[in-house]
C-alpha positions as CSV (number, residue, x, y, z in Angstrom):
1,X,-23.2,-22.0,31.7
2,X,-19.6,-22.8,31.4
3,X,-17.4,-23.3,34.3
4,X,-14.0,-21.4,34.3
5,X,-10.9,-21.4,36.9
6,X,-9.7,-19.0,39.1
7,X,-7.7,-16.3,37.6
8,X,-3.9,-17.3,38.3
9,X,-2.8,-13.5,38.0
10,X,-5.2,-12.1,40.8
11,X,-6.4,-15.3,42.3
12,X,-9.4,-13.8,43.0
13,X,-12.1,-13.9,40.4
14,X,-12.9,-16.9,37.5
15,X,-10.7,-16.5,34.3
16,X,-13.1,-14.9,32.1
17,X,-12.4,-13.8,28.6
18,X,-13.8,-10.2,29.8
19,X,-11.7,-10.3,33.2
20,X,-8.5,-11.3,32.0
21,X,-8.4,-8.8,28.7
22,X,-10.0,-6.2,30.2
23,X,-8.9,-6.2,34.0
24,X,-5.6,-7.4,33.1
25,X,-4.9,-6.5,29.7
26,X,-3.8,-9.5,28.5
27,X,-4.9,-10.2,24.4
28,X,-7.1,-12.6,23.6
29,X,-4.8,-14.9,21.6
30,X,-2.5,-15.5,24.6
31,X,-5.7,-15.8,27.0
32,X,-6.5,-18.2,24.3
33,X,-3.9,-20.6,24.5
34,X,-2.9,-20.7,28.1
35,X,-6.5,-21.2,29.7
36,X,-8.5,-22.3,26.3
37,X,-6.1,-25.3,25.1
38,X,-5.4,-26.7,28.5
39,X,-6.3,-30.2,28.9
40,X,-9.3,-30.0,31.3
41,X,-8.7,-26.5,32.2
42,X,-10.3,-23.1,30.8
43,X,-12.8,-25.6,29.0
44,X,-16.6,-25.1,29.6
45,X,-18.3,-27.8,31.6
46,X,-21.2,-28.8,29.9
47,X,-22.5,-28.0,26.5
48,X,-24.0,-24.7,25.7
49,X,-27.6,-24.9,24.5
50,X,-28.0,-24.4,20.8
51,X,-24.2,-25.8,19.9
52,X,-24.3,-29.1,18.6
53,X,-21.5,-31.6,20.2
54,X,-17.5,-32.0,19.8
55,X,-17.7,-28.4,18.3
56,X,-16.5,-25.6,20.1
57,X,-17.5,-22.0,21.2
58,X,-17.5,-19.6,18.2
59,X,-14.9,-16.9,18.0
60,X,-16.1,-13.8,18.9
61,X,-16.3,-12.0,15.6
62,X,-13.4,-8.6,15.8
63,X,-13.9,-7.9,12.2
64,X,-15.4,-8.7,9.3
65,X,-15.9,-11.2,6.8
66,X,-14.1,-10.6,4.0
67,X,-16.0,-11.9,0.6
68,X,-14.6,-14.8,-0.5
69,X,-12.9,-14.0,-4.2
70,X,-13.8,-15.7,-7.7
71,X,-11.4,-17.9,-8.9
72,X,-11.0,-16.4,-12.8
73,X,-11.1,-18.8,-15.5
74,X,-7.4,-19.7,-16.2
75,X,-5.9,-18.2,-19.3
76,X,-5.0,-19.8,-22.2
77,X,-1.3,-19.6,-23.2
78,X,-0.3,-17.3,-25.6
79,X,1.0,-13.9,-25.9
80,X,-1.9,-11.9,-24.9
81,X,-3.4,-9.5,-26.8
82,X,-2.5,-5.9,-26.1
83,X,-6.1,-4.0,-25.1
84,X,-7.0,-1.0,-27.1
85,X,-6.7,1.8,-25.0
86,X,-10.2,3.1,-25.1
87,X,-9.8,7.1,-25.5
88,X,-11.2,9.3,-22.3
89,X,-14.5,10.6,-22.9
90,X,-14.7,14.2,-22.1
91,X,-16.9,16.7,-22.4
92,X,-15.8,18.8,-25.6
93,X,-16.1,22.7,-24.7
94,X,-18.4,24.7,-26.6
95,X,-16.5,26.6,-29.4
96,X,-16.8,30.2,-28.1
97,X,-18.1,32.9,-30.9
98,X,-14.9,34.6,-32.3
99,X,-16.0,38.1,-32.4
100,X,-14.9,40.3,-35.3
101,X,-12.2,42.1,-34.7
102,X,-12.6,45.5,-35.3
103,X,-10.4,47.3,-37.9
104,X,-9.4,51.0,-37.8
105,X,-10.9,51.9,-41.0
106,X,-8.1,54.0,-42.4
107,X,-8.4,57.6,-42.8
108,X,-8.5,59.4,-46.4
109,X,-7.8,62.6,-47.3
110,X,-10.9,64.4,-48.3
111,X,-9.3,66.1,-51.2
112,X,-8.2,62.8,-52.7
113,X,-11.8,61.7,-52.3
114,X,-13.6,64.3,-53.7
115,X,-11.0,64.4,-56.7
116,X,-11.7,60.5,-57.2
117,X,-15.6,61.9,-57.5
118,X,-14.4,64.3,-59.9
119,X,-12.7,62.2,-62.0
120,X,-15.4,59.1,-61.7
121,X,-18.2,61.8,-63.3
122,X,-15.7,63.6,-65.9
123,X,-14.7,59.8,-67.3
124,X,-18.5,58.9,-67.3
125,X,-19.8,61.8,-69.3
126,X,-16.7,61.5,-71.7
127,X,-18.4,58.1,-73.0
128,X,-21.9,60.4,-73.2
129,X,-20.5,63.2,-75.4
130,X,-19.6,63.1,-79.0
131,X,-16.4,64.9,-79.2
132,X,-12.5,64.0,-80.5
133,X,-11.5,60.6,-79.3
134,X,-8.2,61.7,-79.5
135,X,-9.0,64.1,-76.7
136,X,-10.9,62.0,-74.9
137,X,-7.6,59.5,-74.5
138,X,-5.7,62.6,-73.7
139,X,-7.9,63.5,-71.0
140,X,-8.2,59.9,-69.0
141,X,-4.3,59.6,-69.2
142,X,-4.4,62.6,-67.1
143,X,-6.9,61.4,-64.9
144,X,-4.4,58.7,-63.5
145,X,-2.9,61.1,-61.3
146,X,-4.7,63.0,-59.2
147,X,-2.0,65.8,-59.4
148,X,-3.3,66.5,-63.3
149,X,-6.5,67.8,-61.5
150,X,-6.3,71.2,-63.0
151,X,-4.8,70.3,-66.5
152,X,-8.2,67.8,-66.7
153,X,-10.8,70.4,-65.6
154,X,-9.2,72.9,-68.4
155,X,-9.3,70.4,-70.9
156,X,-12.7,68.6,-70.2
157,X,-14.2,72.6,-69.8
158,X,-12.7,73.6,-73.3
159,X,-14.2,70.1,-74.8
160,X,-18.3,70.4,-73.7
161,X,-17.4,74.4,-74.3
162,X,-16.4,73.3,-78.1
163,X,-19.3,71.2,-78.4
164,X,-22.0,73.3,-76.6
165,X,-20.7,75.7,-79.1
166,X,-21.3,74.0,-82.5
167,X,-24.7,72.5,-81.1
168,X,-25.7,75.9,-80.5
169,X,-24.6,77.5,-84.0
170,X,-26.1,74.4,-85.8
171,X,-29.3,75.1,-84.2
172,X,-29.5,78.6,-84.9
173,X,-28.1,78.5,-88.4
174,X,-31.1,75.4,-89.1
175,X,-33.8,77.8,-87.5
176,X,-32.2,81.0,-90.0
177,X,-32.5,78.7,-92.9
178,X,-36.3,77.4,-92.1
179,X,-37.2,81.2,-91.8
180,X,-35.3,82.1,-95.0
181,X,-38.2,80.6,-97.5
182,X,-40.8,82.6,-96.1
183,X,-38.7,85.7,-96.5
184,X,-36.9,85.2,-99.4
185,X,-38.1,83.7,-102.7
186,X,-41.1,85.8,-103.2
187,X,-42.9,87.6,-105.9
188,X,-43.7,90.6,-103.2
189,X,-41.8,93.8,-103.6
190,X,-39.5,94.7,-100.5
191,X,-41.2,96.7,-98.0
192,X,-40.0,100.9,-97.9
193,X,-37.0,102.0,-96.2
194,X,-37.7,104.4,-93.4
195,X,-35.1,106.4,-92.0
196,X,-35.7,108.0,-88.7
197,X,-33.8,111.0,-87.8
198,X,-32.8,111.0,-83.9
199,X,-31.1,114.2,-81.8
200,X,-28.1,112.8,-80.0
201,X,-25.9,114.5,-77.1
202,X,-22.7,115.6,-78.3
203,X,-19.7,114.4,-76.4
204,X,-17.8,117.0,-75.8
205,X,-19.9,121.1,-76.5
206,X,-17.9,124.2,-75.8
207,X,-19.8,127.4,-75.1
208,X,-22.1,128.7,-77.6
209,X,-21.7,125.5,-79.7
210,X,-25.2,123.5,-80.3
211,X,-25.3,120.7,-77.8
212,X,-27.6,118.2,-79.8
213,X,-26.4,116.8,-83.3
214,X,-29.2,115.2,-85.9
215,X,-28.4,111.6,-87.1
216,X,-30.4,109.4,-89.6
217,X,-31.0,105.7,-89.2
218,X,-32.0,103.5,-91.9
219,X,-34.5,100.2,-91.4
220,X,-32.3,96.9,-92.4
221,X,-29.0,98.0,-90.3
222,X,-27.7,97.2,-86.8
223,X,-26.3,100.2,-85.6
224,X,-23.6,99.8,-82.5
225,X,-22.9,102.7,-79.8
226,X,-19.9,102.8,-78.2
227,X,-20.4,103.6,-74.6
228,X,-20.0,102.4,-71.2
229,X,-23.0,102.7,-69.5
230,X,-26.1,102.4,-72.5
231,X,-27.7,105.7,-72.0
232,X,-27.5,107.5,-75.1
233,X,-28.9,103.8,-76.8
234,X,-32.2,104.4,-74.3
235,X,-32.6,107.9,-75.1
236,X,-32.1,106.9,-79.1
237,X,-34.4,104.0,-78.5
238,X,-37.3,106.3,-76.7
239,X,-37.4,108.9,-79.7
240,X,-37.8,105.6,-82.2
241,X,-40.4,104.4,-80.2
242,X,-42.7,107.4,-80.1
243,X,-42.5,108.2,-83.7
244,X,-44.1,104.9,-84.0
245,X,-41.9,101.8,-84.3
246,X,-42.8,98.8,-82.3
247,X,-40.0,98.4,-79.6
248,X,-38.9,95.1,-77.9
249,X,-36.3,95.9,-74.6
250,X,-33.3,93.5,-74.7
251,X,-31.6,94.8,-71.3
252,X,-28.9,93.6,-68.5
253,X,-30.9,95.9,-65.6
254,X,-34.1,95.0,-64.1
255,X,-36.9,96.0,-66.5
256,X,-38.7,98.0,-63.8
257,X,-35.4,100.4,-62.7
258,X,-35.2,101.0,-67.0
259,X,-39.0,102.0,-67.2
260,X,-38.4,104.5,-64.3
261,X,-35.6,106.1,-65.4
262,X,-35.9,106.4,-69.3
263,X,-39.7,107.0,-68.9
264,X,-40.4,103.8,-71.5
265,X,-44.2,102.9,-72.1
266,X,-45.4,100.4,-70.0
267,X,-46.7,98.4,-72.7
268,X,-43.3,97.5,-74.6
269,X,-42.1,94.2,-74.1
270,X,-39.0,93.8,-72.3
271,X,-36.6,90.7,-71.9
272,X,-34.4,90.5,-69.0
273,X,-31.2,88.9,-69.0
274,X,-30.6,87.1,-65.8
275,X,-30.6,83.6,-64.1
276,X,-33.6,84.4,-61.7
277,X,-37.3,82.9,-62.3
278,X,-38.9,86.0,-63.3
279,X,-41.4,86.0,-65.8
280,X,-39.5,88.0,-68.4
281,X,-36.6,86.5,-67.6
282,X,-33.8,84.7,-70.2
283,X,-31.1,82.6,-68.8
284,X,-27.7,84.3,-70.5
285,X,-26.3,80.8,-71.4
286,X,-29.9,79.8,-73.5
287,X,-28.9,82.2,-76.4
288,X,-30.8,79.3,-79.0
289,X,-33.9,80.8,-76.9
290,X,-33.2,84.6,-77.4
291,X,-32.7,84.4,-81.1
292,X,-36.1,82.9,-81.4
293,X,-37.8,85.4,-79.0
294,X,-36.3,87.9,-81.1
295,X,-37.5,86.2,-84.5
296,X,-40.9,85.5,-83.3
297,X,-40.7,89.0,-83.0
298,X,-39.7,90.0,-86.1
299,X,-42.0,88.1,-87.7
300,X,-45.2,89.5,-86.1
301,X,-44.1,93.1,-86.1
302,X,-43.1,95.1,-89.3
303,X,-41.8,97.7,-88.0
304,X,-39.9,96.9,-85.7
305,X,-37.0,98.0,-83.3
306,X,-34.8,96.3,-81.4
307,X,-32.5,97.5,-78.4
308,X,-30.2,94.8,-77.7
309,X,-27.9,95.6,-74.3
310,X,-25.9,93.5,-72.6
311,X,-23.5,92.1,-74.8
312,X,-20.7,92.1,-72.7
313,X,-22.5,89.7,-70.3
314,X,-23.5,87.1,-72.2
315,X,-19.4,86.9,-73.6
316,X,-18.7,86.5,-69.7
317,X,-21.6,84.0,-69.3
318,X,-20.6,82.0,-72.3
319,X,-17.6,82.5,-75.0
320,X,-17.0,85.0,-77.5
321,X,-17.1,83.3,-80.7
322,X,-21.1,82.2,-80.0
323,X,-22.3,85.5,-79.4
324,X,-20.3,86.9,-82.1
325,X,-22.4,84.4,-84.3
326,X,-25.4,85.5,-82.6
327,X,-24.8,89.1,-83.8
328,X,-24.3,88.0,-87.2
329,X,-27.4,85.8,-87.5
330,X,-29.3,88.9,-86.0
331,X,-27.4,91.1,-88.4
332,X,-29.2,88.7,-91.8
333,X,-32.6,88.8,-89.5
334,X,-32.5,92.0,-89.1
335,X,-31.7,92.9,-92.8
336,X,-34.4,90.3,-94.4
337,X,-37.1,92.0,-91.8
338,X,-36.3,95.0,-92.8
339,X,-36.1,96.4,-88.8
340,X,-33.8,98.0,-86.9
341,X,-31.4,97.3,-84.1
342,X,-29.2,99.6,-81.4
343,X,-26.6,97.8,-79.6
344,X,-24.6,99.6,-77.2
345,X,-21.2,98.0,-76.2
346,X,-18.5,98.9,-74.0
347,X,-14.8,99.3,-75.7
348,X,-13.3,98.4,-72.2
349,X,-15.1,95.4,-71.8
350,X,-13.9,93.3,-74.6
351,X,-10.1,93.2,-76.3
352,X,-9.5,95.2,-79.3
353,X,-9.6,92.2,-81.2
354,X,-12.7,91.2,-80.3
355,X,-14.4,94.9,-80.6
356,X,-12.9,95.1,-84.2
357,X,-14.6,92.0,-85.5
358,X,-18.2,93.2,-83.7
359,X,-17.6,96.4,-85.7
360,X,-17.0,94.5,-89.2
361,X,-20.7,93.1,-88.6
362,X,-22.6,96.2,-87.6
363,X,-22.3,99.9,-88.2
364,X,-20.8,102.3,-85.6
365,X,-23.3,105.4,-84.5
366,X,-21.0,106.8,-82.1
């Protein structure tokens, strides 16, 4: 154990480290050097076990040890070489979706739209049609404006009307001259001429005049009545029938109201002019298909009669000049057949014109 001396601040108790920095409050540097490095003094007596000799008490440790550095190589001399600053690695963000943005579609007019239909359909079936190039140009220089909408649907209706209308009299006029052979050309004598004598309302009777007048109609003619509603041509048509000419019913009205009302035989074909799906019934705008009903006919019936009503309708349902040709190739069919047709026909209906050149091609009854 070492020995120390007697505290020179209290005198009491031995100068310990613990006693004079703790009780006194002196540091241990200055305890240090005025007990530790006195000659004789403050010293341990003795040696303390496990300490060699001539070496003295270890410090007691108040911190620690710091690690002893590494002496770096030394440098060479030199301008040093500038380091490359290596770039900061970061985490790149993930690229976000770019959504579509959405764009106000914008609004058209609907009338613009459906004119652009129009006009797509019109310039289509212009390349289809054989017609005038020169009114075909005429017509899609118009269509660049949608303003011209009218001006192009009067055009483009009078060019398919034009060409509807020389298909259709070609047609006819080729079936007229394939019938013509069998007809015509023959060593057979032409059959008799019938005349049928018919009793016909007067239009006007005073008192005590005769109300009835006799008329005679003769086979191979087209005879037209003027009238505006056809039933002097039904009553004519009835006394033909039942002195024994074979009667085909060319009518406007439903066949059914016309049986009823002018007492015709059930039996007698009738044709009905009308767009519905009846079984009798003849569109108005297939004219091609009438002529040959009425020439099949003809052709299986020798004595045959013909009331043909509804003229006016079929002019409104197509265009004048075709059914005028249509009563002119029934006029030659007619003749050549030796038959006989009633047409009545409405003077109010149709301009003067027009009723003058139907009365060059048939004869006028009333």
């Amino acid at each position: 154990m070492p020995s120390y001396d007697i505290c020179e601040i209290c005198g009491e108790k031995k100068a310990t480290p613990i006693h004079i920095v703790r009780t006194h409050g002196m540091p241990y540097a200055d305890y240090k050097k005025k007990y530790l490095n006195k000659k004789g003094k403050g010293k341990a007596k003795g040696k303390p076990k496990g300490r060699p000799k001539g070496k003295k008490a270890d410090k007691p440790e108040t911190s620690k040890k710091k690690p002893a550095k590494i002496k770096e190589p030394a440098k060479k001399a030199g301008k040093p070489k500038p380091k490359k600053a290596e770039p900061k690695r970061t985490a790149k963000p993930k690229p976000k979706k770019a959504e579509p943005k959405k764009v106000a579609k914008p609004k058209r007019d609907t009338k613009a739209s459906f004119i652009d239909n129009e006009y797509r359909e019109i310039d289509t079936r212009l390349d289809e049609i054989m017609g005038s190039e020169e009114e075909k140009e005429r017509i899609r220089k118009l269509m660049k404006n949608p303003e011209n909408i009218e001006m192009v649907r009067i055009l483009y209706g009078r060019l398919t009307a034009e060409l509807k209308e020389s298909f259709f009299l070609k047609a006819i006029e080729d079936g007229v001259k394939a019938a013509q052979p069998i007809l015509v050309g023959t060593n057979s004598t032409p059959a008799e001429i019938h005349k049928f004598t018919v009793q016909i309302d007067k239009p006007e009777t005073a008192e005590g005049e005769d109300q009835q007048i006799k008329m005679k109609l003769e086979r191979g003619s087209c005879y037209m009545i003027e009238e505006e509603k056809p039933e002097k041509s039904y009553k004519i048509f009835k006394q033909i029938v039942e002195k024994g000419a074979v009667g085909l019913c060319i009518t406007r009205e439903f066949p059914d109201k016309i049986r009823k009302k002018f007492e015709i035989p059930e039996g007698m074909p009738m044709v009905w002019l009308s767009n519905s799906e009846a079984e009798n019934a003849f569109k108005p705008v297939e004219l091609g298909k009438l002529l040959y009903k009425i020439e099949k006919f003809l052709e299986k019936n020798s004595n045959s009669l013909i009331l043909f009503s509804g003229v006016e309708y079929l002019i409104t349902q197509n265009n004048y000049s075709s059914v005028l040709k249509l009563i002119q190739l029934l006029n030659e069919q007619i003749a050549m057949r030796n038959a006989l047709l009633i047409m009545p026909v409405s003077p109010s209906a149709l301009d003067k014109k027009e009723f003058k050149l139907i009365e060059r091609e048939v004869e006028v009854l009333l």
